[in-house]
GUZA-793509 format. One record per atom (N, C-alpha, C, O, CB): residue number from 1; residue in one letter; atom name; z, x, y. Coordinates in Angstrom, 3 decimals. Glycine has a CB too. Example, Ala and Ser with C-alpha at 12.3 -4.5 7.8 and 13.67 -1.06 7.14 Angstrom:
residues 2
(1 'a' 'N' (7.800 13.190 -5.690));
(1 'a' 'CA' (7.800 12.300 -4.500));
(1 'a' 'C' (7.800 13.200 -3.300));
(1 'a' 'O' (8.465 14.236 -3.319));
(1 'a' 'CB' (9.046 11.308 -4.473));
(2 's' 'N' (7.080 12.850 -2.250));
(2 's' 'CA' (7.140 13.670 -1.060));
(2 's' 'C' (7.870 12.900 0.030));
(2 's' 'O' (8.039 13.409 1.138));
(2 's' 'CB' (5.725 14.084 -0.598));
end
This chain:
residues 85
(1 'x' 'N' (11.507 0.284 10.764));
(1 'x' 'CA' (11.871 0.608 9.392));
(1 'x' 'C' (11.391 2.026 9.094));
(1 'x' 'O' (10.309 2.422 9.527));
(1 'x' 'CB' (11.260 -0.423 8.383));
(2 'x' 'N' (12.004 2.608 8.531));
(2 'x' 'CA' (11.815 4.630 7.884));
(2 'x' 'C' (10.695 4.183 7.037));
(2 'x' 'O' (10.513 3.173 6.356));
(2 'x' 'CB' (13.481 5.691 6.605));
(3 'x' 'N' (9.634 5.795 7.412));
(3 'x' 'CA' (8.918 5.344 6.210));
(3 'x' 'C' (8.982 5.293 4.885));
(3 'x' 'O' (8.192 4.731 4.126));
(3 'x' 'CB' (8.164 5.713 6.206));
(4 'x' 'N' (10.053 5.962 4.594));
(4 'x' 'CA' (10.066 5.821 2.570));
(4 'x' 'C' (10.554 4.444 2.304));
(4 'x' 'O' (10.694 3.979 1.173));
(4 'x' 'CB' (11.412 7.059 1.534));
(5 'x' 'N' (10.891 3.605 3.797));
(5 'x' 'CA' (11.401 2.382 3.086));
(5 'x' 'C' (9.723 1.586 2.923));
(5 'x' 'O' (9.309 1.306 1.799));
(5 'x' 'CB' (12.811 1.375 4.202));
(6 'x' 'N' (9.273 1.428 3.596));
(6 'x' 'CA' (7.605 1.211 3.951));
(6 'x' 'C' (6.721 1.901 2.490));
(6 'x' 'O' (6.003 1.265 1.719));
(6 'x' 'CB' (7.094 2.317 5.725));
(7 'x' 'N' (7.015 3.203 2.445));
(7 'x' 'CA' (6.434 3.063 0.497));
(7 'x' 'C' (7.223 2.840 -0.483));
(7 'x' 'O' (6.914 3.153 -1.633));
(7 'x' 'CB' (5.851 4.331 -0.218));
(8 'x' 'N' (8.418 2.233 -0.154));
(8 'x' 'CA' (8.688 1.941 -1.355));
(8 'x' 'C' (8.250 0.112 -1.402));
(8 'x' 'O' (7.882 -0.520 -2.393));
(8 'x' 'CB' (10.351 2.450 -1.649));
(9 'x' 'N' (8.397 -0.281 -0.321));
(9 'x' 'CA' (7.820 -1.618 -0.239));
(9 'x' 'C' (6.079 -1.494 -0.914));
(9 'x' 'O' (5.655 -2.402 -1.630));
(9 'x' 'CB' (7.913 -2.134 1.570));
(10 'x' 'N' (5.427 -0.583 -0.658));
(10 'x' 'CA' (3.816 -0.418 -0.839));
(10 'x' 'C' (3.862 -0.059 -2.153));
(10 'x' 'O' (3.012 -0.648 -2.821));
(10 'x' 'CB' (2.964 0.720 0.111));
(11 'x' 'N' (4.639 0.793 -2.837));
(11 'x' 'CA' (5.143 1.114 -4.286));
(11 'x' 'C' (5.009 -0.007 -5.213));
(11 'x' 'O' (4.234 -0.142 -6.160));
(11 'x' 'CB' (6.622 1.518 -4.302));
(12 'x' 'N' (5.890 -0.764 -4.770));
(12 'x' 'CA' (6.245 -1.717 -5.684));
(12 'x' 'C' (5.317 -3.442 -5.287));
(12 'x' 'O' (5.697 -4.529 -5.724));
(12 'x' 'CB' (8.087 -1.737 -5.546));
(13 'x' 'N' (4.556 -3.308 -4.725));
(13 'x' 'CA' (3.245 -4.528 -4.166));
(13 'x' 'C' (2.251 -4.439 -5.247));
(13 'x' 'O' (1.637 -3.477 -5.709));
(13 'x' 'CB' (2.300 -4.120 -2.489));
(14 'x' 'N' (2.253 -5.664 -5.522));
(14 'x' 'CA' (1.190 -6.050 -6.271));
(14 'x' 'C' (0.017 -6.213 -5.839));
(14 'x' 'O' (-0.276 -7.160 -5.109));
(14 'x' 'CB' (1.388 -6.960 -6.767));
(15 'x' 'N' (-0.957 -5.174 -6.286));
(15 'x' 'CA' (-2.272 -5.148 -4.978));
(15 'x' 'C' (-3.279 -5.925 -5.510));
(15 'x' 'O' (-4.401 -5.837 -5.010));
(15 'x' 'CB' (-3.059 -3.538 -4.558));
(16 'x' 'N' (-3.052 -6.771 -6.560));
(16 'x' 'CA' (-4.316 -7.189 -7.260));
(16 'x' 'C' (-4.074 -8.643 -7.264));
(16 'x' 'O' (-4.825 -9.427 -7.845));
(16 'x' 'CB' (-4.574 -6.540 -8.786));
(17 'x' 'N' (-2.740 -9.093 -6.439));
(17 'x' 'CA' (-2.467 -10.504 -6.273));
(17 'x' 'C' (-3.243 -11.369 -6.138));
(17 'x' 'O' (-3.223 -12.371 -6.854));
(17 'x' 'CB' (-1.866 -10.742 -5.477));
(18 'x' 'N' (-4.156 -11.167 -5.128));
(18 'x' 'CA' (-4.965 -12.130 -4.530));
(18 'x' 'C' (-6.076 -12.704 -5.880));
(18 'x' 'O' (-6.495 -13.861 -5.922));
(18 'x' 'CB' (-5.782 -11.344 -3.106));
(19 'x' 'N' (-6.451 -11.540 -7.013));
(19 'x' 'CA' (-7.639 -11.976 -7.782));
(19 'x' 'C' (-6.620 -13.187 -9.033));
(19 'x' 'O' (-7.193 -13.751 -9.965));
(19 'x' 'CB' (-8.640 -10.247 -8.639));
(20 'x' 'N' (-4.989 -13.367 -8.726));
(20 'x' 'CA' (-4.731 -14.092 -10.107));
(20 'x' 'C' (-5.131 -15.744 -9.719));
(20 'x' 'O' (-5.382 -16.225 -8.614));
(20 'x' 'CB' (-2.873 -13.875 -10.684));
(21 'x' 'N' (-5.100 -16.196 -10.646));
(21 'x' 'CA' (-5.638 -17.655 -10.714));
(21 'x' 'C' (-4.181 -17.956 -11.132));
(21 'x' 'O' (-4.188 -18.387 -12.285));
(21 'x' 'CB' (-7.075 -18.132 -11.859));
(22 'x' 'N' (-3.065 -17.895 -10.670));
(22 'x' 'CA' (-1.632 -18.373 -10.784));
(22 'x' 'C' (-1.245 -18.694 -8.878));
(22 'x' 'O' (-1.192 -17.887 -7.950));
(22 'x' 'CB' (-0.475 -16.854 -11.719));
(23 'x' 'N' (-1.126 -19.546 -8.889));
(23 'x' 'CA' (-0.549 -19.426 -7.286));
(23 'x' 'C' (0.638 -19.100 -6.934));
(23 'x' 'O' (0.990 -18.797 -5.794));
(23 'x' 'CB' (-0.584 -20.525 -6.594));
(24 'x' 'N' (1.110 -19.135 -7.619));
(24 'x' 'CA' (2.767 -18.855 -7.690));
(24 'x' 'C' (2.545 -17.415 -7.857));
(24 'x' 'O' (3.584 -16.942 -7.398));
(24 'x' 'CB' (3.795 -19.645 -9.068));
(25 'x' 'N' (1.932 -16.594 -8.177));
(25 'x' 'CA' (1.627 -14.664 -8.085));
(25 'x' 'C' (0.530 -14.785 -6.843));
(25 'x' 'O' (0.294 -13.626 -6.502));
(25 'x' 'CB' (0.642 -13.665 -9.962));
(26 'x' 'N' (-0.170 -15.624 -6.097));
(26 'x' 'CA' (-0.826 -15.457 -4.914));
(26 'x' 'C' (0.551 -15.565 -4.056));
(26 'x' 'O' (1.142 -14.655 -3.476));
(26 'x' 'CB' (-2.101 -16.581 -4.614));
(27 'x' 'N' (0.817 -16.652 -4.125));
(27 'x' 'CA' (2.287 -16.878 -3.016));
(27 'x' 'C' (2.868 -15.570 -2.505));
(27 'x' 'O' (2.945 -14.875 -1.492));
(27 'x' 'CB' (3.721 -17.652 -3.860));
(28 'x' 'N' (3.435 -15.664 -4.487));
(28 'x' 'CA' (4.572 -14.400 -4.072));
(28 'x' 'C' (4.164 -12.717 -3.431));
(28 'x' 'O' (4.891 -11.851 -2.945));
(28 'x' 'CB' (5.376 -14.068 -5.598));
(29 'x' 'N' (2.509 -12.763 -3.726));
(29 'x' 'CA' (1.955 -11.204 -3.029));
(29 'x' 'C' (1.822 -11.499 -1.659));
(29 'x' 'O' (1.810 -10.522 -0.909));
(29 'x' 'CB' (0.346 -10.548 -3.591));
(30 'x' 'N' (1.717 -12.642 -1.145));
(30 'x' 'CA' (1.215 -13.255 0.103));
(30 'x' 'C' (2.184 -13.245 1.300));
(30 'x' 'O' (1.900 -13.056 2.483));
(30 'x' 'CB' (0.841 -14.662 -0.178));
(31 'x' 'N' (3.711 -13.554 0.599));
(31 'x' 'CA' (4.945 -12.955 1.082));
(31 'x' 'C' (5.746 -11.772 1.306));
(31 'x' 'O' (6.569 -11.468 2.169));
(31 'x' 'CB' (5.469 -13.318 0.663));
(32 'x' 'N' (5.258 -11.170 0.256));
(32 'x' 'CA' (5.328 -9.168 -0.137));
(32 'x' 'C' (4.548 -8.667 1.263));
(32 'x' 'O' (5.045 -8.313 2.332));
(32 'x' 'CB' (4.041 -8.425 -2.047));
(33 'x' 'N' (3.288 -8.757 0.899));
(33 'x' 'CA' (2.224 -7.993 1.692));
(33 'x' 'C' (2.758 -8.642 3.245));
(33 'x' 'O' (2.347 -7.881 4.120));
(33 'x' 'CB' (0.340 -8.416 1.138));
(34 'x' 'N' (3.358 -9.534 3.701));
(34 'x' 'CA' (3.986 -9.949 4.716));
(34 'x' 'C' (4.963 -9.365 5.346));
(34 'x' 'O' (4.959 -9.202 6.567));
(34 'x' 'CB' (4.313 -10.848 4.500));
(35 'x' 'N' (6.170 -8.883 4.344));
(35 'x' 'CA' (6.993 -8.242 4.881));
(35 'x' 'C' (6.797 -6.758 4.701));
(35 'x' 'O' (7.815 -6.071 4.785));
(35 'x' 'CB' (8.099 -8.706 4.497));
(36 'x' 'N' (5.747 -6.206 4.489));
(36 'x' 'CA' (5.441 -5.048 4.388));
(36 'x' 'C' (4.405 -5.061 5.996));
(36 'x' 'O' (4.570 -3.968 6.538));
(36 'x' 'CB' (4.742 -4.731 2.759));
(37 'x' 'N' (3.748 -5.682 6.569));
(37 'x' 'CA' (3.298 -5.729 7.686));
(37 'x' 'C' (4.164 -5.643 9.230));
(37 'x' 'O' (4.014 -5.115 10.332));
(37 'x' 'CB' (2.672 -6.769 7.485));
(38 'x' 'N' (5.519 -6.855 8.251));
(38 'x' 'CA' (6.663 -6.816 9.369));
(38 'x' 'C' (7.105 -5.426 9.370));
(38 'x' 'O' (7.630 -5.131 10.443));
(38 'x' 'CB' (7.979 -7.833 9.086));
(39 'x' 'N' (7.061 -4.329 8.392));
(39 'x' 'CA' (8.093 -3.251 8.246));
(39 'x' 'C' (7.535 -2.474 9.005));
(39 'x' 'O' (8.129 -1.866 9.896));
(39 'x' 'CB' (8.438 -2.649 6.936));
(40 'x' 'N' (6.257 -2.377 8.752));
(40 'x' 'CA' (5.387 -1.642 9.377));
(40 'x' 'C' (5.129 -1.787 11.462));
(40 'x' 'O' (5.066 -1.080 12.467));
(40 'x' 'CB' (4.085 -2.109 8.420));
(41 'x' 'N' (5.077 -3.031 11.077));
(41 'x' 'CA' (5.031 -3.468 12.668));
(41 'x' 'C' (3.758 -2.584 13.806));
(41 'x' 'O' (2.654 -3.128 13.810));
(41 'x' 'CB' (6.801 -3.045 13.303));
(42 'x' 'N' (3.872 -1.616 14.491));
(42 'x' 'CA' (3.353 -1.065 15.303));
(42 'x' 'C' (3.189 0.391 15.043));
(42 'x' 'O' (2.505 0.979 15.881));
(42 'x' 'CB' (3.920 -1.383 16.293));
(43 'x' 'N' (3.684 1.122 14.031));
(43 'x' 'CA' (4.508 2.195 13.755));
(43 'x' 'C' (2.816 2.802 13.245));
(43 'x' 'O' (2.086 2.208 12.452));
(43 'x' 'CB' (6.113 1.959 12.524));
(44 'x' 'N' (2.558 3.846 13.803));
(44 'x' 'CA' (1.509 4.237 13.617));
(44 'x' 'C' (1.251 5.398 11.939));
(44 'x' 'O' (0.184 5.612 11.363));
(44 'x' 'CB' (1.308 4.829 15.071));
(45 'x' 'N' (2.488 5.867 11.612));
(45 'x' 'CA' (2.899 6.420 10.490));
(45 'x' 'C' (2.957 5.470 9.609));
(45 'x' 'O' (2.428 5.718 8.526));
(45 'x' 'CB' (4.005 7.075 10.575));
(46 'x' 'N' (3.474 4.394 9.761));
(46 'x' 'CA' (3.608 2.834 9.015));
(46 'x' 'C' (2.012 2.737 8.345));
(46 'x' 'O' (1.629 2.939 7.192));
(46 'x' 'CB' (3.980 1.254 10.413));
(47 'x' 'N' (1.415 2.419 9.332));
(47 'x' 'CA' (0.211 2.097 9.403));
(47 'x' 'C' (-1.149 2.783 8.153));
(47 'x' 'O' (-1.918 2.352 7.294));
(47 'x' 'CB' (0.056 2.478 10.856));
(48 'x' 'N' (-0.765 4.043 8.777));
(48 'x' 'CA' (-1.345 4.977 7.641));
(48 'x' 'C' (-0.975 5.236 6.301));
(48 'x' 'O' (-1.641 5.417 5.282));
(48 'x' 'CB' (-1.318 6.065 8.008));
(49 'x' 'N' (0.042 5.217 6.496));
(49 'x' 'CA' (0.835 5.102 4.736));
(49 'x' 'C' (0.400 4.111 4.126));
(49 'x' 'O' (0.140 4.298 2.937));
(49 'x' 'CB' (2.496 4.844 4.552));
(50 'x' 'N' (0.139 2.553 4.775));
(50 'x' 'CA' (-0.321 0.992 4.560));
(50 'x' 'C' (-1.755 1.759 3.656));
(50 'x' 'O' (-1.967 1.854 2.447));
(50 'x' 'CB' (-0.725 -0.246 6.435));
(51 'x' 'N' (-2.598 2.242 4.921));
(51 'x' 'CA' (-4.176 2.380 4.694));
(51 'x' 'C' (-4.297 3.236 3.097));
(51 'x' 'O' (-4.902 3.002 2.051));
(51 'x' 'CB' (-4.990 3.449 6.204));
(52 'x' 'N' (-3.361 4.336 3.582));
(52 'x' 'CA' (-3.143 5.370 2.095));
(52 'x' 'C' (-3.204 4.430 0.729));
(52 'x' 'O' (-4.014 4.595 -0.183));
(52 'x' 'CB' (-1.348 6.239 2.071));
(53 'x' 'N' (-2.438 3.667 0.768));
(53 'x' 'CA' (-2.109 2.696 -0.644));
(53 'x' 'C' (-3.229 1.992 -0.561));
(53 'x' 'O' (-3.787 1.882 -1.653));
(53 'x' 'CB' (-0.691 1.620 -0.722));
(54 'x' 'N' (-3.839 1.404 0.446));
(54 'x' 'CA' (-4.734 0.137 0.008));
(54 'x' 'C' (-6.184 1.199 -0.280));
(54 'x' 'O' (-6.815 0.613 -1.160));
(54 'x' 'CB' (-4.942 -1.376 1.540));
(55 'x' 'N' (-6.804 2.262 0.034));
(55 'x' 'CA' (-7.716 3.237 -0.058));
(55 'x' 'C' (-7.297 3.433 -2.020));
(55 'x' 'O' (-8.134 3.302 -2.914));
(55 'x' 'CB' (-7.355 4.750 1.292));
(56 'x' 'N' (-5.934 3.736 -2.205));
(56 'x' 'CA' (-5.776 4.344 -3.679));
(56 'x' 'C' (-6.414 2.742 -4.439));
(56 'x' 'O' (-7.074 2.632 -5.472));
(56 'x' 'CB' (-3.695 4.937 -4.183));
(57 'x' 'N' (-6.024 1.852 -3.678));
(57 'x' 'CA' (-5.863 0.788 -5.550));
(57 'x' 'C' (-7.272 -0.065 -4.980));
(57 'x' 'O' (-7.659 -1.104 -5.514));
(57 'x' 'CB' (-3.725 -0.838 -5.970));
(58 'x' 'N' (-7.926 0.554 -3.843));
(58 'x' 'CA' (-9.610 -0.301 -3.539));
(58 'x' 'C' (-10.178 0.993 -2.969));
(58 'x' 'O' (-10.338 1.318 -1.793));
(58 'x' 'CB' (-9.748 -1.945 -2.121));
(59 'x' 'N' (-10.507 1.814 -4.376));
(59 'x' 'CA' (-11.653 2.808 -3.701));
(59 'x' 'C' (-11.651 3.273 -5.521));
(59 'x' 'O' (-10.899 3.360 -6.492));
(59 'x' 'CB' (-11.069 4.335 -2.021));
(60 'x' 'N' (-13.361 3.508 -5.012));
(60 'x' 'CA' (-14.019 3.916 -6.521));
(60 'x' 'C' (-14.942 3.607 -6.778));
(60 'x' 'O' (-15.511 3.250 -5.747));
(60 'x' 'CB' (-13.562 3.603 -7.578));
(61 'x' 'N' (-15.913 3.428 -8.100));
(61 'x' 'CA' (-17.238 3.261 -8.556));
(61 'x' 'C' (-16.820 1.344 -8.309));
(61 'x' 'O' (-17.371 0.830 -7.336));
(61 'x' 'CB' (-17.682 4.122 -10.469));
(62 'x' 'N' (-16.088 0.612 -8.998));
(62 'x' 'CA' (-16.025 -0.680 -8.686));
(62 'x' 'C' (-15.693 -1.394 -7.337));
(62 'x' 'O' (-15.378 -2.573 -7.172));
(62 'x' 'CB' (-15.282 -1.038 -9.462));
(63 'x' 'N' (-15.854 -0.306 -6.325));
(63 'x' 'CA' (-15.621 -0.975 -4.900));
(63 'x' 'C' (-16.606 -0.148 -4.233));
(63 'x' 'O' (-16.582 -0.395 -3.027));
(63 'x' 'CB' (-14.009 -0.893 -4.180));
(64 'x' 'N' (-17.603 0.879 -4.583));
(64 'x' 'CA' (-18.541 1.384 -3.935));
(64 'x' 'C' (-17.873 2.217 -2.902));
(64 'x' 'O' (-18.261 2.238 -1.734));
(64 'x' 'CB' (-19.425 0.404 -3.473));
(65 'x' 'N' (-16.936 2.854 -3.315));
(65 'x' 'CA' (-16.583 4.193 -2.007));
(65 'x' 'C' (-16.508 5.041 -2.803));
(65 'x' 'O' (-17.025 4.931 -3.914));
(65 'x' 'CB' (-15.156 4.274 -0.951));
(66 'x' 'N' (-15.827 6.109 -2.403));
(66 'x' 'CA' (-15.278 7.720 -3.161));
(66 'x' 'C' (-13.709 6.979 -3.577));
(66 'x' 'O' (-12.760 6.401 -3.046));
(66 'x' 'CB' (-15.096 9.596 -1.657));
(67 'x' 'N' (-14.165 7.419 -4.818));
(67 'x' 'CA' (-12.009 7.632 -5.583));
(67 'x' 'C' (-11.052 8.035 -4.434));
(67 'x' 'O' (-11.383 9.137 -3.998));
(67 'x' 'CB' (-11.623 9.406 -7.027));
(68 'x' 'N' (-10.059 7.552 -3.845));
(68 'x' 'CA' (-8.634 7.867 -3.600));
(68 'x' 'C' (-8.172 8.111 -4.892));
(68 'x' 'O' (-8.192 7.215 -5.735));
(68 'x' 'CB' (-7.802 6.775 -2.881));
(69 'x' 'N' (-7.823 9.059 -5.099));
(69 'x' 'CA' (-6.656 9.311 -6.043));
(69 'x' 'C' (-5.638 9.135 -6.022));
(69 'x' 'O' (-5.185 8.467 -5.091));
(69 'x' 'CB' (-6.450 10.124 -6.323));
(70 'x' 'N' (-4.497 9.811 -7.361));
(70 'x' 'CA' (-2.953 9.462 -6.588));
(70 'x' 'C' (-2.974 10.494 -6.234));
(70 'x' 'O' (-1.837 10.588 -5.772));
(70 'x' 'CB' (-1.528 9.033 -7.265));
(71 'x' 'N' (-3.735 12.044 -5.979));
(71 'x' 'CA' (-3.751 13.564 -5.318));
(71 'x' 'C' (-3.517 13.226 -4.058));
(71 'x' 'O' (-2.533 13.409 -3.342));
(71 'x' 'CB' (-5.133 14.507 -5.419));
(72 'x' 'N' (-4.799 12.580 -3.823));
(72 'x' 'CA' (-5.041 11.859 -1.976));
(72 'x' 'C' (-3.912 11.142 -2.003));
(72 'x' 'O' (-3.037 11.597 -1.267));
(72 'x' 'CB' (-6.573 10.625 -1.487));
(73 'x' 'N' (-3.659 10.270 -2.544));
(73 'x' 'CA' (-2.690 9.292 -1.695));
(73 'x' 'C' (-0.921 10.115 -1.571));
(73 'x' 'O' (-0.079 9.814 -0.724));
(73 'x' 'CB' (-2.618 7.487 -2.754));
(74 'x' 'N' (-0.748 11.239 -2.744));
(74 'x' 'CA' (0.230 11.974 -2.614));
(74 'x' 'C' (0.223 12.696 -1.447));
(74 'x' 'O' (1.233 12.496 -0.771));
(74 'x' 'CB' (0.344 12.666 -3.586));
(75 'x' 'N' (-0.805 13.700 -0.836));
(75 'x' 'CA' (-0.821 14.372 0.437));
(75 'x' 'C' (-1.222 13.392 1.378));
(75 'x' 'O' (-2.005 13.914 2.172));
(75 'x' 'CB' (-1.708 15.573 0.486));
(76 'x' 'N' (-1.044 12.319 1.606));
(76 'x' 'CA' (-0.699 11.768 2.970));
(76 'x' 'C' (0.677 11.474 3.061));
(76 'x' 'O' (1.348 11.643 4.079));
(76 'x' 'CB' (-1.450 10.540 3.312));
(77 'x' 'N' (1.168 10.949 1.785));
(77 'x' 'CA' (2.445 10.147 1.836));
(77 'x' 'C' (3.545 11.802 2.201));
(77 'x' 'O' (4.644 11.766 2.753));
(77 'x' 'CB' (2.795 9.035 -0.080));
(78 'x' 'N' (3.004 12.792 1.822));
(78 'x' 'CA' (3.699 13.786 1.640));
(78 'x' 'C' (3.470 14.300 3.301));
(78 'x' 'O' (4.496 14.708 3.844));
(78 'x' 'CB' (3.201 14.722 0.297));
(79 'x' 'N' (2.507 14.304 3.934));
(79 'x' 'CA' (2.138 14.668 5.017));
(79 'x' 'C' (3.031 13.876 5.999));
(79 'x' 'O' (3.551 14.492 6.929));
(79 'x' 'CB' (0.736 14.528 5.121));
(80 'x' 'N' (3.256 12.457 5.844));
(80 'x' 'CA' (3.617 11.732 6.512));
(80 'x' 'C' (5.311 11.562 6.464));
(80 'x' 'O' (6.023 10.685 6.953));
(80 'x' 'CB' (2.820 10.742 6.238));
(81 'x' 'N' (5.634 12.700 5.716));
(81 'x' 'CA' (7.317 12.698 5.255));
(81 'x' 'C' (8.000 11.857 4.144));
(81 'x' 'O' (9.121 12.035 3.668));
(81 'x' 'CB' (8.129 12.244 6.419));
(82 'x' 'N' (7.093 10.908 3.833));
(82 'x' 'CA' (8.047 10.546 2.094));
(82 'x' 'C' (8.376 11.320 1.438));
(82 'x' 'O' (7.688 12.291 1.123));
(82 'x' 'CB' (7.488 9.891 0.960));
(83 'x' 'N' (9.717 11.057 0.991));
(83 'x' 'CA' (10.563 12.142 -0.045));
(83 'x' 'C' (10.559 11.841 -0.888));
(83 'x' 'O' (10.904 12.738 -1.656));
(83 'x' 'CB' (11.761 12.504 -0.032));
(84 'x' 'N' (10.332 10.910 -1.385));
(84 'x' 'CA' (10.313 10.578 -2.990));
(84 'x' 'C' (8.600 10.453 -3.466));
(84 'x' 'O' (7.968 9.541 -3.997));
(84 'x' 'CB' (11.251 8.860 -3.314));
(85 'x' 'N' (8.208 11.852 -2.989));
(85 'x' 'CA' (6.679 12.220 -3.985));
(85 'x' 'C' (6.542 12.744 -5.140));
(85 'x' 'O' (5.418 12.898 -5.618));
(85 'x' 'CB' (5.830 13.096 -3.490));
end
């Protein structure tokens, strides 16, 4: 799969699925984040774009690392050839 198809799948993922107390929004992130693994597959550009997004929406004072921004997460995705930055 191209990577802008891979962020637009990571775009539109609900990254905070796992904390709802609805199972039916665990399910449905549980299936998302699934076929975003399939898209990704082996693809080492895949991969990093994956890490890029999950660094932006779990990094900060409430997860004890340094802020990803959307700056950072723009110059990878941009580094890595997404066109729709």
């Amino acid at each position: 799969m191209d990577i802008n198809e891979i962020d637009r799948l990571c775009a539109s993922h609900d990254w905070y699925y796992a904390f709802s107390d609805d199972y039916s929004v665990w399910r449905r992130g549980e299936r998302h984040i699934e076929k975003i693994r399939e898209a990704i597959g082996m693809d080492d550009a895949g991969n990093r774009l994956f890490k890029a997004w999950t660094d932006h929406f779990f990094s900060g004072p409430n997860w004890d690392t340094p802020h990803f921004d959307r700056e950072a997460l723009n110059a990878v995705r941009k580094q890595l050839g997404v066109t729709n930055v």
